[in-house]
N, C-alpha and C positions, 0 to 999 in steps of 0.2 A: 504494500500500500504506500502509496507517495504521499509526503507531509505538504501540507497545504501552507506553509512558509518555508521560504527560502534559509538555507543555515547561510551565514554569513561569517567568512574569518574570525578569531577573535585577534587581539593585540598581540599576544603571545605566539600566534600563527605566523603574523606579518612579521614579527623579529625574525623571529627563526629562520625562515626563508629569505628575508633580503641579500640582496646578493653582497660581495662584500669589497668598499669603496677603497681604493687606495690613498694615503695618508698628502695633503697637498705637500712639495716638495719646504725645506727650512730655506730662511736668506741665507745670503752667502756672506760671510763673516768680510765686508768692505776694509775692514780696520786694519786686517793682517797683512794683506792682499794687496799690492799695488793695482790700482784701477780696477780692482775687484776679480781680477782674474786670478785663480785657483792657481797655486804653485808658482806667482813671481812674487817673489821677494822684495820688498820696498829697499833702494839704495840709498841709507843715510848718511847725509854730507850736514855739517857746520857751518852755515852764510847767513849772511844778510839776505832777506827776501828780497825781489825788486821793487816792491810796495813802499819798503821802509828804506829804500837807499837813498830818498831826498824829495822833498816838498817843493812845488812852485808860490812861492812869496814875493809879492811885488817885484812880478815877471823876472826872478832872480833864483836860480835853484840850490837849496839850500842842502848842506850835508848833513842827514842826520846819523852818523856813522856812531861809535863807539868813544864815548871822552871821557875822562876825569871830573867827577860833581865841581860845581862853581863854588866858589869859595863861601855868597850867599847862601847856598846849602847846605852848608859843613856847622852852620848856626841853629839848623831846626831841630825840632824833635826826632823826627826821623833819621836821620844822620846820632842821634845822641842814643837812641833805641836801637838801631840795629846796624852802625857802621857803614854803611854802603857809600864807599866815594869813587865807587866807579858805575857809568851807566853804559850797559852793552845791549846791541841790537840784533845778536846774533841768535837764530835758532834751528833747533833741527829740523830738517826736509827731506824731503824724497826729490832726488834731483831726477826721475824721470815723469812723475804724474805730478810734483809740486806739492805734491801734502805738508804742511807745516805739523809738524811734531811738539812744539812747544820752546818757550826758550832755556836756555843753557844758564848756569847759575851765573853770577858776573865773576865769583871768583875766577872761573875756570872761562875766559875771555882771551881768544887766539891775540888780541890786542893788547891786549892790556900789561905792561911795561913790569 
């Protein structure tokens, strides 16, 4: 005898038989990576960026390179709290994709005498 309703899946049916979805792929870790390609290695060099090698001022290019704090410096609080009487402009990059790595302590400054 045939049932006069329809049986219908329950929840428990429908898990069970879904077929089963592969996982989307993870990013690609950009940071290790020069220009995100898998297996090259970023080439770390020591420079001045070309951003920060000198400002245009009353159409005059000025240098902002690596100096010795100005004597009005050597007065302030800062100078009395943590020493620093040298200012360096130097930081690490990847000289092929240009990544700036961050700067370099001033102690340890290719310039500084």
């Amino acid at each position: 005898m045939t049932k006069w309703y329809q049986e219908y899946p329950t929840p428990q049916d429908k898990r069970s038989k879904a077929p089963k979805v592969a996982k989307p792929r993870s990013r690609k870790d950009r940071k290790r990576w020069c220009g995100g390609h898998v297996g090259r290695e970023h080439q770390i060099v020591v420079a001045i960026p070309p951003n920060r090698a000198g400002r245009v001022r009353n159409r005059k290019v000025e240098a902002r390179l690596c100096h010795e704090a100005p004597d009005w410096y050597l007065q302030t609080r800062m100078f009395k709290e943590f020493g620093r009487d040298w200012f360096c402009q130097h930081v690490t990059m990847c000289t092929v994709c240009g990544r700036l790595f961050g700067p370099i302590p001033w102690q340890q400054c290719p310039d500084r005498p």
